[in-house]
N, C-alpha and C positions, 0 to 999 in steps of 0.2 A: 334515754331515748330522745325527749325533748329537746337535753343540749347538742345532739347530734344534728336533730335537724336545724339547730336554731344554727350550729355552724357551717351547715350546708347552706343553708339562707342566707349568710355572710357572704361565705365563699361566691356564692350565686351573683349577690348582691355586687361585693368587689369586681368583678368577673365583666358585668353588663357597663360598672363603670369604667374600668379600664379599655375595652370594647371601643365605648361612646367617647371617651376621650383618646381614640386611636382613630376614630374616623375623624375626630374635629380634626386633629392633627394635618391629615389628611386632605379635608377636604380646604385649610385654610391656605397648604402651600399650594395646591395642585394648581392653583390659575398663575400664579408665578412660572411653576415648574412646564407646564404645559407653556406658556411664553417665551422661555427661555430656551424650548427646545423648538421652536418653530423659528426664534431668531439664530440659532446657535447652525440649524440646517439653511438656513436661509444667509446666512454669511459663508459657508463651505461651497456652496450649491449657485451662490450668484453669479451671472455671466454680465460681460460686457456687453449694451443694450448695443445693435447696428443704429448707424445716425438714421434718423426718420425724416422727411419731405418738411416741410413747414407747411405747413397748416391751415395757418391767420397771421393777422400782423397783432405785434402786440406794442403798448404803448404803456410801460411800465411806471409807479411810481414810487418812490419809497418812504412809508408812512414810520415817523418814531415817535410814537407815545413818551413823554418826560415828565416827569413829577420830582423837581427840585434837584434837575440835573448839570447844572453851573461846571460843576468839577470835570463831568465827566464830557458833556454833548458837543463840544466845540472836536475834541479829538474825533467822535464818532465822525460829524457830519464831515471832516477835512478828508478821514479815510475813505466817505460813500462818493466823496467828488473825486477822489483818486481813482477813486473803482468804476469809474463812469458816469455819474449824475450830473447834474449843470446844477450852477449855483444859481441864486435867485433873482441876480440881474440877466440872467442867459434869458433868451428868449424861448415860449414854450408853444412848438406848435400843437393844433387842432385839429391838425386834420389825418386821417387815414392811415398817411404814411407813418411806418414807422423809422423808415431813414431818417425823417425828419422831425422825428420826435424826442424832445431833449428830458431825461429821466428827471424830475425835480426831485427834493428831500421837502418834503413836508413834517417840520416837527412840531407835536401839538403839545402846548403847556397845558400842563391839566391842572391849576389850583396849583399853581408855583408860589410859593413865598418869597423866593431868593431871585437871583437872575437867569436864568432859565432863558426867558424870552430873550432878551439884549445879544446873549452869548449867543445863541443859535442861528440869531438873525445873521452878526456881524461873523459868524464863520462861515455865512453863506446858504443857510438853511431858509426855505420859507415858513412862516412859523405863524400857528393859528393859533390863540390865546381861547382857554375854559378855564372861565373862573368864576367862583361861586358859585361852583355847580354841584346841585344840589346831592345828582347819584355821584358817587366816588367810583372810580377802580380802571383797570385798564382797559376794560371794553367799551367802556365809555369814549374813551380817548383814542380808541381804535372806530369807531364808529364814524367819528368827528372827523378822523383825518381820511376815512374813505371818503365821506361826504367831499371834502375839500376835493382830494387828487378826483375823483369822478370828475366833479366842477371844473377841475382844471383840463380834461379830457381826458383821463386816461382810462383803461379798461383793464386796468390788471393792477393790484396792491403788492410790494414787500415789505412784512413788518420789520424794524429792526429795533432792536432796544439801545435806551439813550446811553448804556455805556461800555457799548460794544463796538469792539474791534471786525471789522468786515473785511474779504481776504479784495485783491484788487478785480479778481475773474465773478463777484460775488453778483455783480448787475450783467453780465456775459450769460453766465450760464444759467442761470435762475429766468434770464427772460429765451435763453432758446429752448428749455424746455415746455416751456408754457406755450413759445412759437410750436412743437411739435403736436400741442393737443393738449396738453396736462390740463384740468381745470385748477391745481394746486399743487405747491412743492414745499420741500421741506430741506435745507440744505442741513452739514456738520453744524453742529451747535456745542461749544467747548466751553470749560471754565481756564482761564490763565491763571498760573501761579505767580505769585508776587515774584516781580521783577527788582524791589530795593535790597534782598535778602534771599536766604537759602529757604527752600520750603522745607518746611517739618513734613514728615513721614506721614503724619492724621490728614493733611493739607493735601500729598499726594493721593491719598487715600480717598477724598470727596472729589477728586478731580477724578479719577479712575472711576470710582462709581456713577461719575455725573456723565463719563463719556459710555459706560454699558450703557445708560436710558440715552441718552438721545443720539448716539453711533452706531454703536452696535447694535443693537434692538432695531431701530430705523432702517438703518442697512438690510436687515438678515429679513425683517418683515416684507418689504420693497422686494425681495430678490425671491421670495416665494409668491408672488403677485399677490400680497395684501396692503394695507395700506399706509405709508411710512409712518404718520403722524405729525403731529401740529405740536410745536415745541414752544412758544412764543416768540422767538426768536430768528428773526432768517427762515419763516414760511412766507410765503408769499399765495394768493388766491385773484380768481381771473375777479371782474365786476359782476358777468354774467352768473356767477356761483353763490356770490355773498347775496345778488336778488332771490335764486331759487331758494339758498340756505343761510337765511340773514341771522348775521353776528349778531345777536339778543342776547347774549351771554355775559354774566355780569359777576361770575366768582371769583375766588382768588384764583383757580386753576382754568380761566378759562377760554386755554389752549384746548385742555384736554377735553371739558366740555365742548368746545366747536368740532373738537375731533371725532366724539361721540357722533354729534349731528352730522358731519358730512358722510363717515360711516354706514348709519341707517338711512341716510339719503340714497344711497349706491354711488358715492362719491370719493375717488383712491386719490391719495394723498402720492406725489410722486416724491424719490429721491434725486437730491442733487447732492454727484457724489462728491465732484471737486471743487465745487468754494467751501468755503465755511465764515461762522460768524464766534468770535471770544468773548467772553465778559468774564469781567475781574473776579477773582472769588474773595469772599468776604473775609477781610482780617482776623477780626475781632470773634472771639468765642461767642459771643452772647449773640453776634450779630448772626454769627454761622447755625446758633442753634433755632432763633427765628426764623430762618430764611427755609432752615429743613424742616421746622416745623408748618409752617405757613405750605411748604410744596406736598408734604405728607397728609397733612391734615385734609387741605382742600381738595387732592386727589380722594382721599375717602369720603366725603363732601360729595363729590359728582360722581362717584359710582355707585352711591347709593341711591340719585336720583336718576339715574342714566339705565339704571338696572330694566326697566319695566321697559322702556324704549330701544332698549338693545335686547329682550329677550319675546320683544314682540318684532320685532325684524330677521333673527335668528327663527321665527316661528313660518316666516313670510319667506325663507330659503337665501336669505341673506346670509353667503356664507361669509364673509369680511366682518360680519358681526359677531361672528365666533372669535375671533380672536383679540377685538376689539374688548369684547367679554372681560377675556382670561387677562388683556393690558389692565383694565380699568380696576378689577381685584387682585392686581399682584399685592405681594406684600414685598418690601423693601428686603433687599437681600439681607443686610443683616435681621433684620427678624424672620423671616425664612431658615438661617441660620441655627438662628435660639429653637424655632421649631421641631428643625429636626433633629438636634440632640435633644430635646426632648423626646420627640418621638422613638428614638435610637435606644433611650431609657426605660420605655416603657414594655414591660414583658409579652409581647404580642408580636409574634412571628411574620408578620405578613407586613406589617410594620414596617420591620429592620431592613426589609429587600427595599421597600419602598423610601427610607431612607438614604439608604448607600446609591437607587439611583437619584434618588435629589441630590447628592452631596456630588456626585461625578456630574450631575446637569450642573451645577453652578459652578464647580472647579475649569471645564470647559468653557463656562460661559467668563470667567475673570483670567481665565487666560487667551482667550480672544479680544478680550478690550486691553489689557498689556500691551496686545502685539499689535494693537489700531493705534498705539500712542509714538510718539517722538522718541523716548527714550525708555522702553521696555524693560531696561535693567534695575533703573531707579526706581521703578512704582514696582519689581519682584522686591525688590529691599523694601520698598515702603507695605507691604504687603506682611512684616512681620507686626504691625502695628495693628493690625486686622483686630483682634480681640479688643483691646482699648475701645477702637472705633464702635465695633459691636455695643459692649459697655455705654459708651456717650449715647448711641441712638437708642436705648434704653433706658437713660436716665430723662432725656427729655419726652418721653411718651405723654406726661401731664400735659406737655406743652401743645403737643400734638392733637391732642384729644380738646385743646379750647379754639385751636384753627379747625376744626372740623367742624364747627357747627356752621360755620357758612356765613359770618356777618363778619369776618373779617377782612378789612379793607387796605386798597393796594398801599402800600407805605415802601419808603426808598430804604436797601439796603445799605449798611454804614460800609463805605467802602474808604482803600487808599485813593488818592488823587492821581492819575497820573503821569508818570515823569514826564520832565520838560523836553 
């Protein structure tokens, strides 16, 4: 009689833990899953916005943070004067108009080693020198160069990073929507594949996932009226916003932090659909698995501090904070993944529905960013690589887990040079 019950106690036992590890399961992918399907409606469901009145004048300038970018900042700053800025002998007016107002490239050296400053100046950039300064990281340098373009007049900022490619319409349409009202925008933000070589399938594969977060998801959110997001990249913000909601932001990820803040502010980030901005993706393995770890980590990082201020704004009827929520705890699609075959595995019925619709939210959601890309055919073949890939962002989880503590600081990724 006693081993009866002692085996019913087992069974019990087993029972409450398979349970509890069926709701962890649960409740870790749902802020993914729940994401995925607010972007996934919100890119079927998007309309064409009618053109809107203008507004105000805006007098735009374009701020790029550089930390030992020689190689790369001379191409950036050649493609932002292509795209419309004045170079640094133009003349820059003060006043009002915006007719009259010549876009400058403000690039700020942050604690350059190399040539940095020399190259920026002599491609035309106006270039503010931080050095030996004492906090590190890109918000620093982002603060610096507001400071500056303010000073110089202007009332509205675009970030662009120093080794990105900018489309030629990237200063057009970024500043007529800020002319329409926006307090902030967020254009396409893309990774390039190497241009000296054939990319490998893993290579399409971080490009394809780097265009779901900052394309797809941006798009699909924007087009359900929430808020696009802050990418570091090709967002831009008026003067009047960075005073009500100052850039104090100082992590590795802290795009996604300001994006937090503007969010619980009641501040929507708008989309801009047609420019966009490129930056190279990382050659080098070791380089590639830094850089994912450095974006992963530091995203768990600011949603762990972001938690209490987005679920006390959620509590105030901030509904933009709900989903703002479910962005900041996604998990990475491949561990989402790993999750729900796991979940898939485990004998719990209610489980398995709840799997099969994860697995159809994410197969929708990587065939929507397929068919956002240039050439849709190539990244479905690069797509048989998908497991490997899953495997690497697996393997470097240690890596992951030492960028999350939050004192990680900005450092240049090792990138090719590029072509002449």
């Amino acid at each position: 009689m006693q081993g009866i019950e002692t085996s019913d106690a087992l069974i019990l036992q087993s029972t409450f833990l398979t349970e509890g590890l069926a709701v962890a399961m649960a409740m870790l992918t749902a802020p993914l899953l729940a994401d995925l399907a607010v972007c996934i409606a919100g890119n079927l469901l998007r309309r064409g916005k009618a053109d809107a009145a203008k507004v105000r004048e805006i007098r735009l300038a374009v701020v790029v943070p550089a930390h030992d970018e020689e190689a790369m900042i001379a191409r950036t700053v050649q493609l932002l004067l292509e795209a419309g800025c004045a170079s640094s002998s133009s003349h820059i007016a003060a006043d009002s108009a915006a007719a009259a107002w010549s876009v400058p490239v403000i690039v700020v050296a942050h604690n350059c080693l190399d040539r940095t400053t020399a190259v920026a100046a002599g491609a035309g950039a106006r270039v503010v020198e931080q050095n030996h300064v004492r906090m590190r990281g890109k918000g620093v340098a982002l603060r610096c160069g507001f400071e500056a373009a303010r000073a110089a007049g202007a009332n509205a900022f675009l970030v662009v990073d120093a080794d990105s490619v900018a489309s030629r319409n990237l200063i057009a349409a970024t500043r007529t929507v800020l002319e329409r009202g926006a307090v902030a925008t967020q254009c396409r933000y893309e990774l390039e594949l190497p241009s000296s070589r054939p990319a490998t399938s893993l290579e399409r594969l971080r490009v394809l996932a780097f265009r779901g977060i900052n394309v797809l998801r941006a798009r699909g959110r924007a087009g359900l009226g929430f808020s696009a997001g802050v990418f570091g990249n090709g967002f831009a913000v008026t003067d009047e916003t960075v005073q009500r909601v100052p850039f104090t932001v100082d992590s590795i990820c802290e795009d996604l932090e300001y994006h937090v803040r503007l969010v619980t502010a009641r501040r929507r980030v708008e989309w801009v659909e047609e420019a966009y901005v490129h930056a190279p993706l990382a050659p080098v393995r070791s380089a590639q698995a830094m850089q994912e770890a450095r974006w992963e980590g530091g995203r768990f990082h600011v949603a762990t501090r972001a938690t209490g201020r987005l679920l006390a704004a959620m509590a105030r009827g901030n509904w933009r904070a709900f989903e703002m929520f479910a962005e900041a705890w996604s998990l990475p699609i491949s561990r989402c993944i790993l999750a729900l075959i796991l979940a898939a595995c485990l004998p719990v019925h209610w489980l398995h529905g709840f799997a099969i619709a994860g697995a159809a939210l994410v197969v929708a959601y990587v065939l929507e960013a397929v068919f956002l890309g240039d050439n849709p055919w190539r990244d479905f073949a690069a797509l048989a690589g998908a497991p490997l890939h899953i495997l690497w962002r697996l393997a470097i989880t240690p890596l992951v887990l030492r960028q999350s503590r939050g004192g990680a600081e900005w450092s240049r990724t090792q990138r090719e040079a590029p072509a002449p």
